[in-house]
C-alpha positions as CSV (number, residue, x, y, z in Angstrom):
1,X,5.7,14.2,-6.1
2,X,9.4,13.3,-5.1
3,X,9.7,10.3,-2.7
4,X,12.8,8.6,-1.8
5,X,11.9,4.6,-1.5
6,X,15.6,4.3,-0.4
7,X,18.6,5.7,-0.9
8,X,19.0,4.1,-4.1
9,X,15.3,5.0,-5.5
10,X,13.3,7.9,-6.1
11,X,9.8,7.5,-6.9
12,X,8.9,10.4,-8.8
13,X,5.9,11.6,-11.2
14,X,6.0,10.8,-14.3
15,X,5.7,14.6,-15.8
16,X,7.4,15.8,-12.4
17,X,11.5,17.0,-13.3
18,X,13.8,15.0,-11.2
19,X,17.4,15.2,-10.8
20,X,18.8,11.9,-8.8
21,X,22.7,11.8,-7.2
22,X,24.5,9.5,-9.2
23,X,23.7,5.8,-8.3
24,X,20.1,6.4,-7.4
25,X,16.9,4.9,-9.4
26,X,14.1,6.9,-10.7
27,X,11.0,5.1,-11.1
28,X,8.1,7.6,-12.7
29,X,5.0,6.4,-12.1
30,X,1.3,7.9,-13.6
31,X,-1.5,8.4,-11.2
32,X,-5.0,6.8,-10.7
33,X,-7.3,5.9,-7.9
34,X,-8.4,7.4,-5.0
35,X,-5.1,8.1,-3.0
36,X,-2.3,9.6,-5.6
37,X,1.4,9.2,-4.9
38,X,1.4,12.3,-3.0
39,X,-1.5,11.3,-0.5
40,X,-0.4,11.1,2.8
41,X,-1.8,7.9,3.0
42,X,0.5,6.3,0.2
43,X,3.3,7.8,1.4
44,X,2.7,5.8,5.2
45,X,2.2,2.6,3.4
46,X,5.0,3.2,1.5
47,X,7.0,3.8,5.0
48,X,5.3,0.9,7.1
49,X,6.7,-1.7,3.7
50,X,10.0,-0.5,4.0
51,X,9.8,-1.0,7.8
52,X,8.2,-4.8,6.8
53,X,11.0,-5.8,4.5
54,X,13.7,-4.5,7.0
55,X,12.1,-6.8,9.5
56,X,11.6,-9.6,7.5
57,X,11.6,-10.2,3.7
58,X,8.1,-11.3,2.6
59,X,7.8,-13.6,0.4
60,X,4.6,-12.6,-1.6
61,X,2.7,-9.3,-1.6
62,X,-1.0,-8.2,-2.3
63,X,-2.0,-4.9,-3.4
64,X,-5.6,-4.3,-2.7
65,X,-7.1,-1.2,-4.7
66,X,-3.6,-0.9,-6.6
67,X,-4.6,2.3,-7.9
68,X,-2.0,3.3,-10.1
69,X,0.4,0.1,-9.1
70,X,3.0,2.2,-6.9
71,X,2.5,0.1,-3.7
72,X,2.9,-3.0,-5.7
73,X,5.6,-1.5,-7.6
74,X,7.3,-0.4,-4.8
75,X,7.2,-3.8,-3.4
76,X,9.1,-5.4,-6.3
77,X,11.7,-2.4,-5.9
78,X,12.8,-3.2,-2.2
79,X,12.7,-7.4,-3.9
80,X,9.5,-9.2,-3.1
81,X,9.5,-11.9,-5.1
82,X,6.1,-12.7,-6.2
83,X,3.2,-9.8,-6.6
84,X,0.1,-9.4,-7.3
85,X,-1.8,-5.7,-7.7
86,X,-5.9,-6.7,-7.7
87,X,-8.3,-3.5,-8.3
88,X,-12.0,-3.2,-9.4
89,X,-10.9,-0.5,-11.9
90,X,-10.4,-1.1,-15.5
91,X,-8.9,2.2,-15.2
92,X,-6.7,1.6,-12.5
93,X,-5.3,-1.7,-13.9
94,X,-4.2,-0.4,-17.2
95,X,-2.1,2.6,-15.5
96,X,-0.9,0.3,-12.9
97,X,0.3,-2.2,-16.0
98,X,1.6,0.9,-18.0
99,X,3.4,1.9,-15.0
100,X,4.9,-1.3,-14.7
101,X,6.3,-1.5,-18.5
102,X,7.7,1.6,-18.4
103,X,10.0,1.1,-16.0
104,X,11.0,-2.4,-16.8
105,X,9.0,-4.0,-13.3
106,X,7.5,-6.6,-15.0
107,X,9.1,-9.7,-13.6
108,X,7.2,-11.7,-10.9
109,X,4.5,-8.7,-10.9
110,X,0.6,-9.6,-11.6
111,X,-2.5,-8.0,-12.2
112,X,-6.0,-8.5,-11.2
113,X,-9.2,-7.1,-12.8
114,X,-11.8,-7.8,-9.9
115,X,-12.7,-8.5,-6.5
116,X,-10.0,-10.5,-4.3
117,X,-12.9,-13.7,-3.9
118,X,-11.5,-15.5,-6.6
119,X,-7.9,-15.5,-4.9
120,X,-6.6,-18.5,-3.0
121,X,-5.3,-17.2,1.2
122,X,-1.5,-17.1,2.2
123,X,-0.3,-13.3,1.3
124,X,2.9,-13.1,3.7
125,X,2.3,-8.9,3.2
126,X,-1.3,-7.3,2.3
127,X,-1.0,-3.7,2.0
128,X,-4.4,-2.2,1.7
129,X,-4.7,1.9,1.0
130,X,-8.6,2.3,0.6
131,X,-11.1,4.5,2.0
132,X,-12.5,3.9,5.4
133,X,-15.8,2.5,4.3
134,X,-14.3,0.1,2.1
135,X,-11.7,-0.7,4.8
136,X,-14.5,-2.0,7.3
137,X,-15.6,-3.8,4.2
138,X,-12.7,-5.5,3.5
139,X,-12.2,-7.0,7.2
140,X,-12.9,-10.2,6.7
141,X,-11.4,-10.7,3.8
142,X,-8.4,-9.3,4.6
143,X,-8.0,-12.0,7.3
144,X,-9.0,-14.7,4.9
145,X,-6.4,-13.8,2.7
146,X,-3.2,-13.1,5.3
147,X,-1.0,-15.6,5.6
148,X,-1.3,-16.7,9.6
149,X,2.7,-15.7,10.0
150,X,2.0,-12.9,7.9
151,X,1.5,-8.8,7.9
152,X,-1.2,-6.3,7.5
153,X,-0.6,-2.8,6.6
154,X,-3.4,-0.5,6.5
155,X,-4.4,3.0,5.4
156,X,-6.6,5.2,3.7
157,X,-8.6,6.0,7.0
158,X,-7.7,9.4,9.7
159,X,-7.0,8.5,13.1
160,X,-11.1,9.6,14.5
161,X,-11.6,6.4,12.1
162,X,-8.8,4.1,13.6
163,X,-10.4,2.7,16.1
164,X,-13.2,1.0,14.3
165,X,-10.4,-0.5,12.0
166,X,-8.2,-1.4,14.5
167,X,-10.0,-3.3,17.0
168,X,-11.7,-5.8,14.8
169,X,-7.9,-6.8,13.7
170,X,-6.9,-6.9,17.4
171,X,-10.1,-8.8,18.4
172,X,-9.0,-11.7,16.0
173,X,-5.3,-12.0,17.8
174,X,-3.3,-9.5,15.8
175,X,-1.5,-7.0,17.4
176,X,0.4,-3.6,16.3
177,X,3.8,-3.8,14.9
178,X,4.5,-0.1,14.0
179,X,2.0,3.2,13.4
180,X,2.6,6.4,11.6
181,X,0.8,9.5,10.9
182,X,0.6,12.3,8.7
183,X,-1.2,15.6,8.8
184,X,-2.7,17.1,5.7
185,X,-3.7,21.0,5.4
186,X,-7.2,21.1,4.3
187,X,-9.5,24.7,3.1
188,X,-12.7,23.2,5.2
189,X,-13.2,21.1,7.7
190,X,-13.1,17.5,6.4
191,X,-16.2,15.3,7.6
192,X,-14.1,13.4,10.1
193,X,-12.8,15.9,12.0
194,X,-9.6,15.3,11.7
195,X,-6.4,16.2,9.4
196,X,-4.0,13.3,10.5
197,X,-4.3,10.4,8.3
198,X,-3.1,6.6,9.9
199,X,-0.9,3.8,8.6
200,X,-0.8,0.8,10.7
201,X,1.3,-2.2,10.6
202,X,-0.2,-5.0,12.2
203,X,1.2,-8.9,12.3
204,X,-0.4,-12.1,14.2
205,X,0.4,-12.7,17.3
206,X,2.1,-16.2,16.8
207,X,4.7,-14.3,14.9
């Protein structure tokens, strides 16, 4: 996987060969979780935060299900100040730290070994990549946790699953900043019917 984050930063694989222009970052990055770097889900998460910081800088960030820490990692790349990458996953925590190290992303970056009930609300950006049924889960506590001026951005879900995700998040006075898709070949049939994965940027309405 090669991604350009911005013109100035490649995100790139760690065992992938890269060859960047002269002024541009490389950040390598090891996978883990669900949704790899590659996954067309990622990559509209990825998107939708650049679109967010364009708009308007956020001043914290949560990563829920940080996987291998590229979203959160990402975030400290385009300058969110404070971060904070929170996954179930031993696993996933100890790539997403290693990916961190590596390439010197420590600063203002944290890490959190369980579920997101132990953290206090006020996230100005929540990025949340997970699979559809733990998306519905995670409803509620999404919302606890946005700050009310805040930002949503959600994937992980294909767009014959949208609507169930969407319209809880509109019922509660949030409304749709920006949506992106992405269509991914598969050999069979997936169980949803569909090839097109979603990323949705929502904000509340009072914004």
């Amino acid at each position: 996987m090669l991604l350009s984050l911005t013109p100035k930063i490649l995100l790139c694989s760690r065992w992938r060969p890269c060859w960047p222009r002269q002024g541009q970052k490389v950040v390598r990055l090891s996978n883990s979780g669900a949704f790899p770097i590659s996954h067309p889900s990622t990559r509209l998460c990825l998107e939708l935060m650049v679109a967010a910081c364009q708009e308007q800088q956020p001043a914290s960030l949560l990563d829920l299900g940080c996987g291998s820490g590229v979203l959160a990692l990402a975030g400290a790349l385009l300058g969110i100040p404070l971060i904070l990458g929170c996954d179930i996953s031993g696993r996933a925590l100890r790539t997403s730290r290693r990916n961190a190290q590596r390439n010197r992303l420590t600063t203002g970056v944290c890490w959190l070994h369980g579920s997101t009930e132990a953290l206090k609300p006020g996230f100005h950006l929540i990025v949340a990549n997970l699979p559809f049924v733990v998306q519905m889960e995670k409803q509620e506590e999404l919302l606890r946790l946005a700050d009310f001026r805040g930002g949503l951005i959600l994937s992980g879900f294909r767009d014959s699953q949208e609507g169930l995700v969407a319209d809880f998040y509109f019922e509660q006075g949030w409304r749709l900043s920006q949506r992106l898709t992405r269509d991914r070949w598969e050999p069979e049939p997936p169980v949803e019917l569909s090839y097109t994965w979603v990323g949705l940027y929502l904000v509340a309405d009072d914004t």
